[in-house]
C-alpha positions as CSV (number, residue, x, y, z in Angstrom):
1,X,-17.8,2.0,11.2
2,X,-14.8,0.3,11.4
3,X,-12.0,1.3,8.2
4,X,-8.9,-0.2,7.1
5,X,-6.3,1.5,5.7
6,X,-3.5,-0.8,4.0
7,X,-0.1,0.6,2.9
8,X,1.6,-1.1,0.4
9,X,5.4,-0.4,-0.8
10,X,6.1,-1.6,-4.6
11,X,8.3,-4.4,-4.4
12,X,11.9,-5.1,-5.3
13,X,12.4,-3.2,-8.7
14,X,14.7,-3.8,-11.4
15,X,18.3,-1.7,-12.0
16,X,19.3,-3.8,-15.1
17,X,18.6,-0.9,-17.5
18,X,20.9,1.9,-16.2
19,X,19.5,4.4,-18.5
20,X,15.4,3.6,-17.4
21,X,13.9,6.4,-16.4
22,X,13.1,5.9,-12.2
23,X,9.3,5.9,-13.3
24,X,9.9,2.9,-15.8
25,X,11.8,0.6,-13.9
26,X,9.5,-3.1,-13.4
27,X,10.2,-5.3,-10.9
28,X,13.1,-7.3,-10.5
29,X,12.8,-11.5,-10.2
30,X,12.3,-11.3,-6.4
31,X,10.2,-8.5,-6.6
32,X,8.0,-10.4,-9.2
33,X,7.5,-13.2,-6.6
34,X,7.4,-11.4,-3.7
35,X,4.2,-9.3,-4.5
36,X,1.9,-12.6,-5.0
37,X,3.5,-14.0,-1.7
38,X,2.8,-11.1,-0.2
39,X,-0.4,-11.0,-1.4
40,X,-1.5,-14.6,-0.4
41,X,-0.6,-13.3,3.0
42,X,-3.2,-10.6,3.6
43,X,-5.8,-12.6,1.9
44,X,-4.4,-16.1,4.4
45,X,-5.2,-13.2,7.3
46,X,-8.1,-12.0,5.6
47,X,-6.7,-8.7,4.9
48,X,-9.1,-8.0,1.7
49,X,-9.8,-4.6,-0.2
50,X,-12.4,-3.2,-1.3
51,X,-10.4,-0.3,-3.0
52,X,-6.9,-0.8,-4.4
53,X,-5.2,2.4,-5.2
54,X,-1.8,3.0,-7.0
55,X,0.9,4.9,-8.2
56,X,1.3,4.8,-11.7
57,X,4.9,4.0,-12.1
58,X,5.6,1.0,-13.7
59,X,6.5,-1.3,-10.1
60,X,4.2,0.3,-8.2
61,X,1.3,-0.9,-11.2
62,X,3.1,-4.3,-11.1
63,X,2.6,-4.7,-7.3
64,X,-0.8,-3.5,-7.7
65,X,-1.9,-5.9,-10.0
66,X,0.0,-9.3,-8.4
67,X,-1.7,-8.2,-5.0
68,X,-4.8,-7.9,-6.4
69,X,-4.8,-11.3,-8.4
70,X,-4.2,-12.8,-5.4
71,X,-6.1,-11.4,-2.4
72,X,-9.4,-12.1,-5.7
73,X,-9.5,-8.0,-6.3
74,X,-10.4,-7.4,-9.8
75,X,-7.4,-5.4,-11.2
76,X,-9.7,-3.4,-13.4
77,X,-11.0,-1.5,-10.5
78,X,-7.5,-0.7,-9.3
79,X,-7.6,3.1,-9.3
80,X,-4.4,4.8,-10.3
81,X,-2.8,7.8,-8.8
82,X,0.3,9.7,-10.2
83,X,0.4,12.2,-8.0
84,X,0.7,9.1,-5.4
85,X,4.3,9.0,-7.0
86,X,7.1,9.9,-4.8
87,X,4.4,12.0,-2.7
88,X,4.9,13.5,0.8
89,X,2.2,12.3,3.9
90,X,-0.5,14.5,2.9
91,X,-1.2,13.0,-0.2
92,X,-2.0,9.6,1.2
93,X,-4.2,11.6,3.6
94,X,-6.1,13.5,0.6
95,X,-6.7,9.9,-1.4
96,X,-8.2,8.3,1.5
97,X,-10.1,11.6,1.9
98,X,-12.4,10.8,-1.5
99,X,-12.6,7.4,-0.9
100,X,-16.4,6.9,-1.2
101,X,-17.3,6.1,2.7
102,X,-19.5,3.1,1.9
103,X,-16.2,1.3,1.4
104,X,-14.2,0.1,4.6
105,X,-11.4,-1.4,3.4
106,X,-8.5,0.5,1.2
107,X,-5.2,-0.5,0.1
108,X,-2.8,2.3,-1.1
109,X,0.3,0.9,-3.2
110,X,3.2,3.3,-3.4
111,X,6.9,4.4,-2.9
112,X,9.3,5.5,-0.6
113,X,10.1,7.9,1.5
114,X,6.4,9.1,1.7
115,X,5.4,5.5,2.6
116,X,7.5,5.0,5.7
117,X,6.7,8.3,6.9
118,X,3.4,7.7,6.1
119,X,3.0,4.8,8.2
120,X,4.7,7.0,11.5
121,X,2.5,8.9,11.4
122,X,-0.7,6.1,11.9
123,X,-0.6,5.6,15.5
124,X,2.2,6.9,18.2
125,X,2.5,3.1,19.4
126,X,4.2,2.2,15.9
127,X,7.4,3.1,13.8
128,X,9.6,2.0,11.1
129,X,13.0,3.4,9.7
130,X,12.3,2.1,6.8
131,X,9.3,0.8,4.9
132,X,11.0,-2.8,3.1
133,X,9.8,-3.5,-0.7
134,X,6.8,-5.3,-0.8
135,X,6.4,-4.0,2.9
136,X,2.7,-3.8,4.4
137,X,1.4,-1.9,7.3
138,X,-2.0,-2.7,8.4
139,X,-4.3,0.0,10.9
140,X,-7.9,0.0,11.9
141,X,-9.9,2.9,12.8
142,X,-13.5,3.8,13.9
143,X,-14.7,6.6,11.5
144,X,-18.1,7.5,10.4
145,X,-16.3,9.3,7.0
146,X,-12.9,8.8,5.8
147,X,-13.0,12.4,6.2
148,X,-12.7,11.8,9.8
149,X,-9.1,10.0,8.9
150,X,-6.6,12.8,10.8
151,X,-9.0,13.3,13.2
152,X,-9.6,9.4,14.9
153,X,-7.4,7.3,16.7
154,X,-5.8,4.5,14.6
155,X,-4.0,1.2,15.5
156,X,-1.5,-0.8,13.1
157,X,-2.1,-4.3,13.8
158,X,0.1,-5.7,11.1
159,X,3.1,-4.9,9.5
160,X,4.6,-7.5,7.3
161,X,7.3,-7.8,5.0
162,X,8.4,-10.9,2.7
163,X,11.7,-11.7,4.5
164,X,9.5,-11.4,7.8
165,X,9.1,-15.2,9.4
166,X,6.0,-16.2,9.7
């Protein structure tokens, strides 16, 4: 079966509030029009999810839910992570691990540095230094499990970002 794995960095956040806490922090004005643009992308390419999962800081939730409006996702099935919060590699690797494998298509909305290190580590034909805000990596694998996620060859056929021309 073919399985999509979509990586999705929270977009532009706010630093108005010096004193927020780093979990707190919403989105900023660009952020907060970047995330439905960037939605309206994927779902223009017909990048659609099946699963949305997030991290439960406040700009990471934001993101989640302005994607999901837009690509038509129900953002009361968004599934939220905390431990997807400032998480190394692995973790992405364990959530896609219990995704139930009669869904093909997962998004995974989260932070840096675990996001861009995350997405070198899809295919040796791809890299980033840095994962933008409101960036999105796109691969495609042949699996019979999402078990089988390490294990299988996987090709990023997208990466977009929202000052990326298009």
């Amino acid at each position: 079966m073919e399985r999509t794995v979509v990586i999705i960095r929270h977009a532009k956040s706010s630093w108005a509030n010096p004193l927020q806490s780093d979990f707190e922090r919403p989105l900023n004005e660009r952020g907060e029009k970047d995330a439905p643009m960037m939605g309206e992308r994927l779902k223009k390419l017909n990048v659609v999810p099946e699963l949305i999962v997030a991290s439960t800081a406040k700009r990471a939730k934001l993101t989640a839910k302005k994607i999901a409006k837009a690509v038509g996702y129900n953002e009361d099935k968004i599934q939220w992570e905390e431990k997807l919060y400032h998480c190394i590699p692995q973790v992405f690797e364990e959530i896609l691990y219990e995704v139930d494998d009669k869904i093909a298509s997962v998004f995974i909305v989260a932070h840096n540095p675990g996001i861009t290190s995350f997405a070198n580590q899809l295919s040796s034909s791809f890299s980033i230094d840095n994962m933008p805000t409101c960036g999105i990596v796109v691969a495609k694998m042949e699996a019979k499990h999402w078990s089988d996620f390490n294990s299988v060859d996987k090709k990023v056929y997208l990466f977009e970002y929202p000052k990326k021309e298009i």
